[in-house]
Legacy VTK file of the C-alpha trace (Angstrom):
# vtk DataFile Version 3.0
C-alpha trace
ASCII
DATASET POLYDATA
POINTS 488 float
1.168 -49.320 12.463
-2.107 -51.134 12.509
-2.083 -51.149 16.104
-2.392 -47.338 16.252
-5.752 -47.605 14.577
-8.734 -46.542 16.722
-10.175 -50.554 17.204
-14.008 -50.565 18.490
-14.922 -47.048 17.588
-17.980 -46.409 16.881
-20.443 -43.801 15.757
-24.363 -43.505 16.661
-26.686 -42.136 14.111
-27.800 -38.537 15.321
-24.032 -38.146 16.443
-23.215 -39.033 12.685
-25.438 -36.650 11.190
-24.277 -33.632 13.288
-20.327 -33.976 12.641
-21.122 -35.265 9.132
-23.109 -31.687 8.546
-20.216 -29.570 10.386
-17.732 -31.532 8.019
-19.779 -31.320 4.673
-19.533 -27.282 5.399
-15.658 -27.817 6.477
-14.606 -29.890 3.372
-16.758 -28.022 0.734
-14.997 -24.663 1.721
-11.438 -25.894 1.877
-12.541 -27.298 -1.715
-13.667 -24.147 -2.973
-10.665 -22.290 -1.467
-8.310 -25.058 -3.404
-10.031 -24.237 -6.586
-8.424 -20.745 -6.678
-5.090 -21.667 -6.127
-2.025 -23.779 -7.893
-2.922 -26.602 -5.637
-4.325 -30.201 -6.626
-5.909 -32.791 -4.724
-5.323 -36.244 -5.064
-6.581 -38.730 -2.183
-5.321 -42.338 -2.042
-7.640 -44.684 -0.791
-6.168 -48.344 -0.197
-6.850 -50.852 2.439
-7.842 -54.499 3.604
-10.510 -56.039 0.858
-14.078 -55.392 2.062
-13.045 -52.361 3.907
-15.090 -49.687 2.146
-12.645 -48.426 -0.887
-15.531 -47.745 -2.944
-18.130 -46.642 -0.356
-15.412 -43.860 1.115
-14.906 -42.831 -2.582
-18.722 -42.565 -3.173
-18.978 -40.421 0.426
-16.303 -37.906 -0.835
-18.680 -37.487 -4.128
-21.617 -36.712 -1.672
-19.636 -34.379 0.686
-18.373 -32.422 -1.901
-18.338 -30.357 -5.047
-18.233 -33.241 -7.682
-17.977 -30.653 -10.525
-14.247 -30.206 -9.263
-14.150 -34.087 -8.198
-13.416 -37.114 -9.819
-12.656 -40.751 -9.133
-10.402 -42.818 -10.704
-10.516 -46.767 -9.940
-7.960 -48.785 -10.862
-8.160 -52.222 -11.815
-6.446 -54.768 -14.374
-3.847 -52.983 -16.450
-5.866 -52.092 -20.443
-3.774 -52.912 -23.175
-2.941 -49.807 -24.009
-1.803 -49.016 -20.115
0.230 -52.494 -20.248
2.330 -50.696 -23.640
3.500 -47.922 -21.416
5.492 -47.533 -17.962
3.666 -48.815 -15.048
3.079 -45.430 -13.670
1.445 -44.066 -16.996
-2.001 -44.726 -16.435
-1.321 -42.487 -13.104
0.596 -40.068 -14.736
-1.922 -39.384 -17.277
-4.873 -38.907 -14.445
-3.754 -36.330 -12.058
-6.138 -33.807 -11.500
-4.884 -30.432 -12.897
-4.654 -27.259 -10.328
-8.140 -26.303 -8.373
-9.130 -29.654 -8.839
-9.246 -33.037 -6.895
-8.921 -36.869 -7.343
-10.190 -40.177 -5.326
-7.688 -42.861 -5.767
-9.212 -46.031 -5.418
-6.070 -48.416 -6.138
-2.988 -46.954 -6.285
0.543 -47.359 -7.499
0.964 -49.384 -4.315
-1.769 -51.920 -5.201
0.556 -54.649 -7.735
3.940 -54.317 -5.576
2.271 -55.309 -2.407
0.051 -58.297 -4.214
3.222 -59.455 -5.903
4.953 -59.847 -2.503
2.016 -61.284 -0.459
2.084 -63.910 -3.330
6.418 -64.021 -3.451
6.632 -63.003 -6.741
8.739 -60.903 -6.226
11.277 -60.850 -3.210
11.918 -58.241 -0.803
14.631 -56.223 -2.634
12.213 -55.623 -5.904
9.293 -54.437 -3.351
11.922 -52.326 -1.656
12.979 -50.944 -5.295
9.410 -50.413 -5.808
8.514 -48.637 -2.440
11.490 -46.338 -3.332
9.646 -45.300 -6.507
6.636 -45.131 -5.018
8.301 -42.069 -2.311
10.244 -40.364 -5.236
6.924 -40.181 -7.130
5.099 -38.834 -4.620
7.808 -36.515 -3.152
7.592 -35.275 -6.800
3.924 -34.322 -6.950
4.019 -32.858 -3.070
7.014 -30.508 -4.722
4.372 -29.724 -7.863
1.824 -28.430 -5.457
-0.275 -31.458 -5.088
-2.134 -31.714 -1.187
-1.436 -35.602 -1.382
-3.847 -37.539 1.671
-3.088 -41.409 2.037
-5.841 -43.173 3.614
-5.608 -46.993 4.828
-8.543 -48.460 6.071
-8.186 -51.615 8.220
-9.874 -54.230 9.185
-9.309 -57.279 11.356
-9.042 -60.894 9.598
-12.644 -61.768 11.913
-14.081 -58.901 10.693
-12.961 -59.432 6.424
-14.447 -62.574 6.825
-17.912 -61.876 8.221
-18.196 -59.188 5.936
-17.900 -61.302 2.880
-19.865 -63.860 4.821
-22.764 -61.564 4.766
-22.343 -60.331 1.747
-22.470 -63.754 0.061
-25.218 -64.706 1.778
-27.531 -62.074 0.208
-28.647 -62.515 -3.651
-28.288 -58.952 -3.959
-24.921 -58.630 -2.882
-23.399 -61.690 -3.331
-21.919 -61.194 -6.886
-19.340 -58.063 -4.795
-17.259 -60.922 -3.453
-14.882 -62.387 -5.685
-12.508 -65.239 -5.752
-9.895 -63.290 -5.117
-11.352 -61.921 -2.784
-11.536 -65.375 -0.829
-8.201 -65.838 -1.690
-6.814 -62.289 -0.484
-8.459 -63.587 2.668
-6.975 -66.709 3.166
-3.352 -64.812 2.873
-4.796 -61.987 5.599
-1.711 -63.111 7.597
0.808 -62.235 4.638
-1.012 -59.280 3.606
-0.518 -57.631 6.601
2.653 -58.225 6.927
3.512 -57.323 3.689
0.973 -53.771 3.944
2.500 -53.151 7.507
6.054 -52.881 5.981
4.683 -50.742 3.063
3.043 -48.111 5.066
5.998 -48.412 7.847
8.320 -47.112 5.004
6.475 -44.562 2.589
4.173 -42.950 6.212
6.781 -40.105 5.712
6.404 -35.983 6.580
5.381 -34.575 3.208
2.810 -37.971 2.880
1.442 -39.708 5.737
-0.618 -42.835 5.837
-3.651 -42.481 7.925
-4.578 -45.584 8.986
-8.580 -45.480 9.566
-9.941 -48.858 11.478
-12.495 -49.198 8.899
-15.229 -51.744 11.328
-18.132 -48.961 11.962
-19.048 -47.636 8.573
-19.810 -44.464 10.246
-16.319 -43.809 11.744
-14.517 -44.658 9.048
-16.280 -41.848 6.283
-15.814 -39.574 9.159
-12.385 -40.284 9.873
-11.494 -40.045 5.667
-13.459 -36.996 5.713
-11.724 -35.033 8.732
-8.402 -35.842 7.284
-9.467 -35.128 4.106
-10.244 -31.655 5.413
-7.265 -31.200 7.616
-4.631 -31.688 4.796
-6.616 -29.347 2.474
-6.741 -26.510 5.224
-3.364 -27.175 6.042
-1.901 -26.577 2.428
-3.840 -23.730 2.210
-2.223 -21.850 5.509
1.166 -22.604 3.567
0.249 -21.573 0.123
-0.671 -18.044 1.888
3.084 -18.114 2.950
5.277 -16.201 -0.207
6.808 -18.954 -2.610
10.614 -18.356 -3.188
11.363 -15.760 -6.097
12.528 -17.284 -9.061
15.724 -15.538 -10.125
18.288 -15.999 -13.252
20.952 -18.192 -13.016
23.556 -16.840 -14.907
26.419 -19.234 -14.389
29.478 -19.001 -16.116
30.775 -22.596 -17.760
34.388 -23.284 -17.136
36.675 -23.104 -19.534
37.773 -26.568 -20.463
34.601 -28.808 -20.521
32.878 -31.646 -22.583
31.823 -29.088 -24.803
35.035 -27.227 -25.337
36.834 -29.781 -26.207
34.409 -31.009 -29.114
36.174 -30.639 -32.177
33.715 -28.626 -34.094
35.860 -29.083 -37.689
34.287 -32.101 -38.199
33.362 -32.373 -41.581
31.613 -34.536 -44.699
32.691 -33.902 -48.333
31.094 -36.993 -50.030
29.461 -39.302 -47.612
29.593 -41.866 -50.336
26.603 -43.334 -48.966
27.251 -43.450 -45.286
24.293 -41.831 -44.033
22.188 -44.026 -46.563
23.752 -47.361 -44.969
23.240 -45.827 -41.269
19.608 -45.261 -42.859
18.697 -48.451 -43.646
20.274 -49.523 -40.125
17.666 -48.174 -38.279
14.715 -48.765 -40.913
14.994 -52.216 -40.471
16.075 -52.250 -36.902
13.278 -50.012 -35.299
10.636 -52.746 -37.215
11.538 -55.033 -34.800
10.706 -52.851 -31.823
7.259 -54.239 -31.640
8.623 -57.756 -31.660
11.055 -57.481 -29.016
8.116 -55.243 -26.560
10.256 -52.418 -27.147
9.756 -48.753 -27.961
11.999 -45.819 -28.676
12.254 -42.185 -28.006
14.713 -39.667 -29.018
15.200 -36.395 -27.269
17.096 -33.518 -29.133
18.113 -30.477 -27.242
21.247 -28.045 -28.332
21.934 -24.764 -29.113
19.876 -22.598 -30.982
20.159 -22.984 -34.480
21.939 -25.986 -34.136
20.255 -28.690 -36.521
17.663 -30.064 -34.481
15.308 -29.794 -36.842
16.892 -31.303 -40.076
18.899 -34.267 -37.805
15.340 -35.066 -36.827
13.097 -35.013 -40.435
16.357 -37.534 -41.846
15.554 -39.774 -38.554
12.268 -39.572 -38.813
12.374 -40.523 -43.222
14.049 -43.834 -41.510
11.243 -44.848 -39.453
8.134 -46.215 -40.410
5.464 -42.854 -40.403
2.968 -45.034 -38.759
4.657 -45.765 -35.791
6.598 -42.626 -35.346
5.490 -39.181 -34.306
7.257 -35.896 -33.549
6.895 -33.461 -30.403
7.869 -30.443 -30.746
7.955 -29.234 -27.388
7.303 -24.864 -27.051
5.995 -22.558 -23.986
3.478 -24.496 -21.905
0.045 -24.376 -22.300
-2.548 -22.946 -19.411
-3.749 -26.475 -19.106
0.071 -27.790 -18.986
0.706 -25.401 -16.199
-2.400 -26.610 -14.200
-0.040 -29.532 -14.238
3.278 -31.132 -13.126
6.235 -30.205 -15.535
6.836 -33.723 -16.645
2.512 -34.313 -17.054
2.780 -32.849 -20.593
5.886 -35.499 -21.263
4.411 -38.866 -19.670
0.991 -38.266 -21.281
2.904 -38.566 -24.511
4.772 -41.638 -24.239
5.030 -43.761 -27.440
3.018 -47.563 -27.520
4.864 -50.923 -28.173
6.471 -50.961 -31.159
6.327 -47.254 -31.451
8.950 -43.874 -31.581
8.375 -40.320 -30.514
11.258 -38.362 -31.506
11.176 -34.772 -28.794
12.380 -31.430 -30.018
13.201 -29.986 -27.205
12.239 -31.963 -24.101
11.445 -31.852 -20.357
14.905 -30.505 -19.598
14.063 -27.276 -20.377
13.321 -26.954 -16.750
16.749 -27.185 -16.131
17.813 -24.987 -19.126
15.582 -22.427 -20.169
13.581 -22.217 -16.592
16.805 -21.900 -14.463
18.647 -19.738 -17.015
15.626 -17.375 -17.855
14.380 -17.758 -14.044
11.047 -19.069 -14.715
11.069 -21.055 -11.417
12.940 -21.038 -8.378
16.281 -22.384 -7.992
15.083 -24.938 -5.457
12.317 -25.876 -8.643
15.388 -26.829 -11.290
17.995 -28.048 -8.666
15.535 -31.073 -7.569
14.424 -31.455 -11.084
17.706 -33.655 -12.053
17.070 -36.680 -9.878
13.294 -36.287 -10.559
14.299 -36.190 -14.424
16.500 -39.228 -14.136
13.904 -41.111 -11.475
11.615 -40.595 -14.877
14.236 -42.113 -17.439
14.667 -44.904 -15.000
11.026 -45.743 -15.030
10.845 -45.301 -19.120
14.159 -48.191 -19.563
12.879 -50.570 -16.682
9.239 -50.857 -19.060
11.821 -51.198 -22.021
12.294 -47.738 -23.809
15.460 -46.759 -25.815
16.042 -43.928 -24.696
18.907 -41.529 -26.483
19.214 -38.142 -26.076
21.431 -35.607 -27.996
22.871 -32.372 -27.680
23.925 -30.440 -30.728
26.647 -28.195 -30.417
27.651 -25.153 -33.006
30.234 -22.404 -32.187
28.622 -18.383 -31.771
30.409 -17.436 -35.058
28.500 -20.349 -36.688
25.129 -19.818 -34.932
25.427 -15.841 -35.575
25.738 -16.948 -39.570
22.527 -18.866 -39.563
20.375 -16.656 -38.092
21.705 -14.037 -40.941
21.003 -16.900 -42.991
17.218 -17.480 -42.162
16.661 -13.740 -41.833
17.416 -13.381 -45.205
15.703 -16.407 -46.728
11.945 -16.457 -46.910
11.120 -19.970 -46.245
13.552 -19.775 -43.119
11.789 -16.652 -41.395
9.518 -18.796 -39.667
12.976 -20.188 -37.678
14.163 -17.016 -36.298
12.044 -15.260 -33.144
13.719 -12.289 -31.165
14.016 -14.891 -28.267
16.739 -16.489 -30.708
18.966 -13.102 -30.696
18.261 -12.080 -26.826
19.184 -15.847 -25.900
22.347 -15.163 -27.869
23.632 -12.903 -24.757
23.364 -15.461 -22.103
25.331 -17.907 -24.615
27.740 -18.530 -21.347
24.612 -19.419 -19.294
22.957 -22.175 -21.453
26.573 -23.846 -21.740
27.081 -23.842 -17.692
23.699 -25.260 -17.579
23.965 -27.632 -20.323
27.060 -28.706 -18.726
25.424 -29.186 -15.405
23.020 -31.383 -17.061
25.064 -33.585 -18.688
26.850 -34.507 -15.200
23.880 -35.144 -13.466
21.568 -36.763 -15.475
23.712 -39.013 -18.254
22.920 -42.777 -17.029
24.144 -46.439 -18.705
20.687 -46.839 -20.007
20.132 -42.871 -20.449
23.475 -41.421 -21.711
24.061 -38.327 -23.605
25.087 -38.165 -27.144
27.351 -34.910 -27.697
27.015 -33.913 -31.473
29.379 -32.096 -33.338
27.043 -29.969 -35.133
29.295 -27.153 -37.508
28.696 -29.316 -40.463
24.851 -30.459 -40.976
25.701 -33.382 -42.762
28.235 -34.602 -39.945
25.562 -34.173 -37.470
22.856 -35.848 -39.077
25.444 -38.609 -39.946
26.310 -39.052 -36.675
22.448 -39.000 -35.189
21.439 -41.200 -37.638
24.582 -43.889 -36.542
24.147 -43.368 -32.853
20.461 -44.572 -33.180
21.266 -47.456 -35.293
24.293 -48.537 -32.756
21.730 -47.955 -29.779
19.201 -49.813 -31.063
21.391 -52.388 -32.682
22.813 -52.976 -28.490
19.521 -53.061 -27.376
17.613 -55.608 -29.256
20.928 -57.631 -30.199
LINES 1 489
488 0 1 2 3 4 5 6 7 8 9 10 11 12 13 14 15 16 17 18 19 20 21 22 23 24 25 26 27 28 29 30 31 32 33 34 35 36 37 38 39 40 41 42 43 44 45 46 47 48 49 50 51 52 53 54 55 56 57 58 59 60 61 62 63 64 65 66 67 68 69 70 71 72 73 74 75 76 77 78 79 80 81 82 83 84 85 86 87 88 89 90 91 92 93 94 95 96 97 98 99 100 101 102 103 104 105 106 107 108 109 110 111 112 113 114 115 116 117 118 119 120 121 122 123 124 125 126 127 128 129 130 131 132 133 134 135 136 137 138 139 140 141 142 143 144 145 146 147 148 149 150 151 152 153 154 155 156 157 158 159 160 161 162 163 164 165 166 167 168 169 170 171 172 173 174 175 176 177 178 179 180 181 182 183 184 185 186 187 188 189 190 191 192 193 194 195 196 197 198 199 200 201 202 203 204 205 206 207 208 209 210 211 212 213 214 215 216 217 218 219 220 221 222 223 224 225 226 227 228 229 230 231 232 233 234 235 236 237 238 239 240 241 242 243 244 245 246 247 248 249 250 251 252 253 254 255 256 257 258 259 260 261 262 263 264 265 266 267 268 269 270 271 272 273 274 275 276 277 278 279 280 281 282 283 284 285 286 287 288 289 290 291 292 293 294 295 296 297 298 299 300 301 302 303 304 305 306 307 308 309 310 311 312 313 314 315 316 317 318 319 320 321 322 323 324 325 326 327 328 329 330 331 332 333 334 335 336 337 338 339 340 341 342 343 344 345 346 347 348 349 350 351 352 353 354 355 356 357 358 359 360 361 362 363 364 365 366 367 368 369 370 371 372 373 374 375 376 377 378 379 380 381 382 383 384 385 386 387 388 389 390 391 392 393 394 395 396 397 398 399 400 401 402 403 404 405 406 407 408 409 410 411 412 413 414 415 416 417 418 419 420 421 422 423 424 425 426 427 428 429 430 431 432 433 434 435 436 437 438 439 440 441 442 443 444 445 446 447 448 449 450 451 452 453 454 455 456 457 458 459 460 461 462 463 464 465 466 467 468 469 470 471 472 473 474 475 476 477 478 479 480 481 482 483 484 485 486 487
């Protein structure tokens, strides 16, 4: 792939100035056209040490609007970044809609050091190319214009460069020894980069490979793609999106939920739920000790118990490390986003729980049932919701998820219930009683979810949730047993 780069080019100074003031005029109106749309920006720049990463990033803050711009370096890991998945401290910095991103670093950055160093062998920098394509396949999907630029250089040229820039007082504190030691392993490094671009340079996000030797080429060469991909996304947002449309499935008749034997009840506990209590008191205070955290999602039917399964879990866990999310319509700056943004920005600490009510498969439920987004929207969204689990238990999360399930005879007698009691009111919305005629629906969906999206380290917990005190009996045990298997 290196080969392909442009080697020698080179730009002269008044040539420079002309294309770089036709381009300025190019990129600033493609960025101004982006800013009234639902698309995002976000420009990867990676490359061979001493290539120009930061002087590329700098030209794109020149070029263009910065009030819409902003760059994002990425170096060591913070502590607070090293608490979370690896691809949190993305996550939480893509640029919302109308707006752009320069990428200096990337989530390709540790994979490929880790292999040109073997620390990891060629399956786990497979494994983490593969994430690396899901992700971005993701935010392409989410309306992102997503431009991946590489700049090369050759191993004579990295090491005249540093040469140089060592040899000047000025500059001489830019070169690093890593950077000397990056460039004694040029050899490995490209071999290593070659097989990384060779695999993720797909359709939806190309690698343009830039030969990064004249300074001048090179910013022109980021810019003009730059450009291109911006115009080109443009052209297809003009095209009509698919109409979103209600999915009004019909659940078979025999299924998981069916065949839950909603009878289930608790006269006298006699002090079950206390001991199940105490189970996960003392076993979630060793979450910080074992680098672990927790999160527990609760979705169900309406008027199922959510709520009150989730105050008697959270009276178990220690208020300072625990926190609720209670998870309603998006907000405009959640929509300027990817679904799952308003989910990963939230993810607990070390040592820490967030407990979800209501969680990010409601694009699966409530946006394919109510046809908030298109049915190709909520038919990718199960391997892009179980990619996401799979990153949240490879950094170490418990994650359990529950469904509570009530029959319509019992969910039609609560809502009389809170209609009629004051301090209940606040439960009942006329969402609750429309949502009651697409009862069928929400089952065929839930049902759907459950098949594609219960893993080993991710199942589902189906609740029987007629009687409150079963159900909260039964969330409160299935936490303690989960968290008992996980930290031993």
């Amino acid at each position: 792939m290196f080969e392909s780069a442009e080697v020698g080019l080179s730009v002269d100074k008044k040539e420079y100035a002309k294309r770089v003031a036709v381009l300025r005029t190019r990129i600033l109106k493609a960025q101004h056209a982006l800013a009234g749309t639902s698309l995002r920006l976000v420009v990867l720049v990676g490359g061979v040490e001493g290539g120009g990463k930061t002087e590329v990033a700098r030209r794109f803050l020149d070029w263009m609007d910065p009030r819409g711009l902003r760059v994002e370096a990425y170096g060591e890991p913070s502590d607070e970044e090293n608490e979370r998945p690896e691809y949190w401290r993305y996550w939480r910095t893509l640029p919302p809609a109308g707006h752009g991103a320069i990428l200096v670093g990337s989530w390709y950055t540790r994979p490929i050091v880790r292999r040109a160093f073997k620390d990891i062998g060629s399956g786990d920098f497979d494994q983490a190319l593969d994430r690396a394509m899901a992700f971005e396949a993701m935010l392409v999907r989410e309306n992102t214009v997503l431009v991946k630029l590489w700049l090369h250089l050759s191993k004579k040229e990295q090491k005249r460069r540093f040469e140089a820039l060592e040899s000047d007082r000025d500059t001489a504190w830019r070169v690093t020894k890593q950077d000397w030691e990056f460039s004694r392993k040029y050899d490995r490094f490209r071999e290593v980069c070659e097989r990384a671009l060779t695999k993720t340079s797909v359709a939806e996000s190309p690698w343009t490979v830039i030969e990064a030797t004249d300074r001048r080429h090179r910013d022109l060469a980021a810019g003009e793609a730059v450009a291109a991909a911006v115009e080109r996304a443009l052209e297809r947002a003009a095209t009509p999106a698919p109409k979103a449309v209600p999915d009004r499935s019909k659940p078979p008749r025999v299924s998981v939920l069916s065949r839950l034997d909603l009878t289930k009840r608790i006269a006298d506990d006699d002090g079950k739920f206390e001991k199940q209590q105490t189970r996960v008191a003392l076993l979630s205070r060793r979450l910080r000790k074992e680098g672990r955290s927790l999160i527990c999602a609760f979705e169900g039917v309406d008027a199922a118990g959510k709520g009150g399964s989730i105050r008697r879990l959270l009276g178990a866990i220690d208020v300072r490390n625990a926190r609720v999310m209670a998870v309603a319509a998006p907000t405009d700056e959640e929509r300027a986003h990817p679904y799952l943004w308003r989910f990963w920005r939230n993810l607990p600490r070390l040592g820490r729980a967030t407990i979800y009510d209501r969680t990010w498969y409601g694009r699966v439920l409530v946006e394919r049932v109510e046809g908030y987004c298109a049915k190709e929207d909520w038919s990718r969204a199960y391997s892009e919701i179980v990619d996401f689990e799979s990153e949240l238990t490879g950094a170490g999360v418990i994650v359990c998820k529950f469904w509570l399930q009530i029959s319509r005879e019992e969910q039609l007698r609560r809502f009389k219930d809170r209609v009629k009691t004051p301090f209940k009111q606040y439960k009942i919305t006329e969402d609750d009683w429309r949502n009651r005629s697409k009862w069928d629906a929400y089952q065929a969906a839930a049902l759907d979810m459950f098949s594609k999206t219960s893993a080993p380290d991710a199942p589902w917990t189906l609740i029987e949730a007629e009687d409150k005190r079963w159900a909260r009996l039964r969330v409160m045990k299935a936490v303690a047993d989960r968290l008992e298997e996980e930290l031993g």
